[in-house]
C-alpha positions in Angstrom: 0.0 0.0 0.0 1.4 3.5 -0.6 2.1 5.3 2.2 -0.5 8.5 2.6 0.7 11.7 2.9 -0.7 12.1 6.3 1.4 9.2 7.5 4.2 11.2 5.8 3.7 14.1 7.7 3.5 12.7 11.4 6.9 10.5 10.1 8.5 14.1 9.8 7.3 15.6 13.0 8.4 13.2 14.7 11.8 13.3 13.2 12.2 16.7 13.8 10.2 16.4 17.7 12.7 13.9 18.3 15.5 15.8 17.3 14.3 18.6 19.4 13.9 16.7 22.5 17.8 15.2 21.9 19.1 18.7 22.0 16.9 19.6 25.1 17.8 16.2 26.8 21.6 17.2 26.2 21.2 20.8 27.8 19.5 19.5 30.7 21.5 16.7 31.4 24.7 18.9 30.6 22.9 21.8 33.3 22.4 19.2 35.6 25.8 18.0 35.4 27.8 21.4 36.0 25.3 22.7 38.7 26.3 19.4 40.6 29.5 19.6 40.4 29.2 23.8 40.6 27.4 23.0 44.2 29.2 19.9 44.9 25.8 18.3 45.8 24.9 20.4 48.6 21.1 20.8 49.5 20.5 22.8 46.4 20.2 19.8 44.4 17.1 19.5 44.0 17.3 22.0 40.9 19.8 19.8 39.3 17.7 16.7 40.5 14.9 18.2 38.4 16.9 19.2 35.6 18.5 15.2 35.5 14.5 14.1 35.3 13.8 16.3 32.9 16.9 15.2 30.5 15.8 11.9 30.7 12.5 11.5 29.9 13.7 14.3 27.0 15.8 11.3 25.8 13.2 8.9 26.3 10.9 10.7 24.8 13.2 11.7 21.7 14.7 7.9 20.6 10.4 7.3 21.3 9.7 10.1 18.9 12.4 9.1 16.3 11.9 5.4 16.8 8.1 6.7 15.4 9.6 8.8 12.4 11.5 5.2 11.4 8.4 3.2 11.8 5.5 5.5 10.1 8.0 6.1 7.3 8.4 2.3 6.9 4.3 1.7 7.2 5.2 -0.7 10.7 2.6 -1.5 13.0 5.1 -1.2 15.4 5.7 2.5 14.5 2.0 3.3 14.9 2.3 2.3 18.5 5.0 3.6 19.3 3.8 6.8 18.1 0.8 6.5 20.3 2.8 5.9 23.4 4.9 8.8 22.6 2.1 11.5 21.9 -0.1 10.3 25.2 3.3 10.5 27.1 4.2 14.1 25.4 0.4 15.1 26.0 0.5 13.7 29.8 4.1 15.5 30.4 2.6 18.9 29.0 -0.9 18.9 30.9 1.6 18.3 33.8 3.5 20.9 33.0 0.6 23.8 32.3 -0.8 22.8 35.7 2.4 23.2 37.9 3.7 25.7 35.7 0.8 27.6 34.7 -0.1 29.0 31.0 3.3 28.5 28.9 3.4 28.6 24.8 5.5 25.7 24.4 3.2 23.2 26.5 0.4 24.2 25.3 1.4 24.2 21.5 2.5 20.3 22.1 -1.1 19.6 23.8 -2.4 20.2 20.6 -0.4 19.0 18.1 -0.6 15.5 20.2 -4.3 15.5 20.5 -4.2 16.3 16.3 -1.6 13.4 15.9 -3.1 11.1 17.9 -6.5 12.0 16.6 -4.8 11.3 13.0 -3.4 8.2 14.1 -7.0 6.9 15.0 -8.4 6.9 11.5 -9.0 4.2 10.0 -6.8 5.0 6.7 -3.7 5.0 9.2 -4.6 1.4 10.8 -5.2 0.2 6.6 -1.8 1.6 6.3 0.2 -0.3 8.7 -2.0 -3.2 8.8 -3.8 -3.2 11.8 -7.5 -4.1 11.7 -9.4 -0.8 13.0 -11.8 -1.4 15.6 -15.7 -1.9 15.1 -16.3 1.4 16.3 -13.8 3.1 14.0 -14.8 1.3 10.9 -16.9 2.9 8.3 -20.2 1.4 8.3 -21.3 0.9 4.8 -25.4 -0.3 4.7 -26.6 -2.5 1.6 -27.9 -1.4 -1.0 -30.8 -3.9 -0.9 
């Protein structure tokens, strides 16, 4: 089956999302690291304790995203669920984040691209694509024409 454009376009957000979140992984891993050592792990880490969390589930959530990009590109059923874990994960980590943190841009913005995505991800032209049997309820119902 030829791989619809759709498909193609979630492939390349989530190429460059995963990308992305490897830079941001780096810097907070690399912040984490030098305030460490900068406090020499006095009581004040808890910042770099936060920062260290963060990086890694930025790199989790990057190899997740790419891992995506590979799959969607390659029409794998694994890809497609991948993808799902990674969205629900991005959207859970950002509704976190807008309720601690308040109103911010970049949370919000990912909120709705990962309800789009994973709205996208439930039709029933992606599960034809990558071979997974939609579910009843997603199917197009076609009546006779008796």
């Amino acid at each position: 089956m030829k791989r619809p454009v759709g498909v193609t376009i979630v492939s390349i957000i989530a190429f460059v999302g995963g990308g992305v979140l490897l830079l941001m992984s780096l810097g907070y891993l690399g912040f984490a690291s030098l305030q460490t050592r900068l406090l020499l792990g006095t009581t004040a880490g808890f910042d770099a304790t936060i920062m260290l969390a963060s990086g890694v589930i930025s790199l989790v959530l990057a190899v997740l995203s790419v891992a995506t990009g590979v799959g969607m590109m390659s029409l794998k059923r694994w890809g497609w669920l991948t993808g799902i874990v990674a969205w629900v994960s991005a959207l859970v980590l950002s509704v976190i984040q807008i309720v601690v943190s308040g109103f911010a841009l970049m949370p919000v913005f990912t909120v709705l691209i990962a309800v789009a995505t994973l709205a996208f991800l439930s039709r029933e032209q992606v599960f034809e694509a990558v071979g997974i049997e939609a579910p009843e309820h997603i199917t197009t119902h076609h009546p006779s024409a008796a």
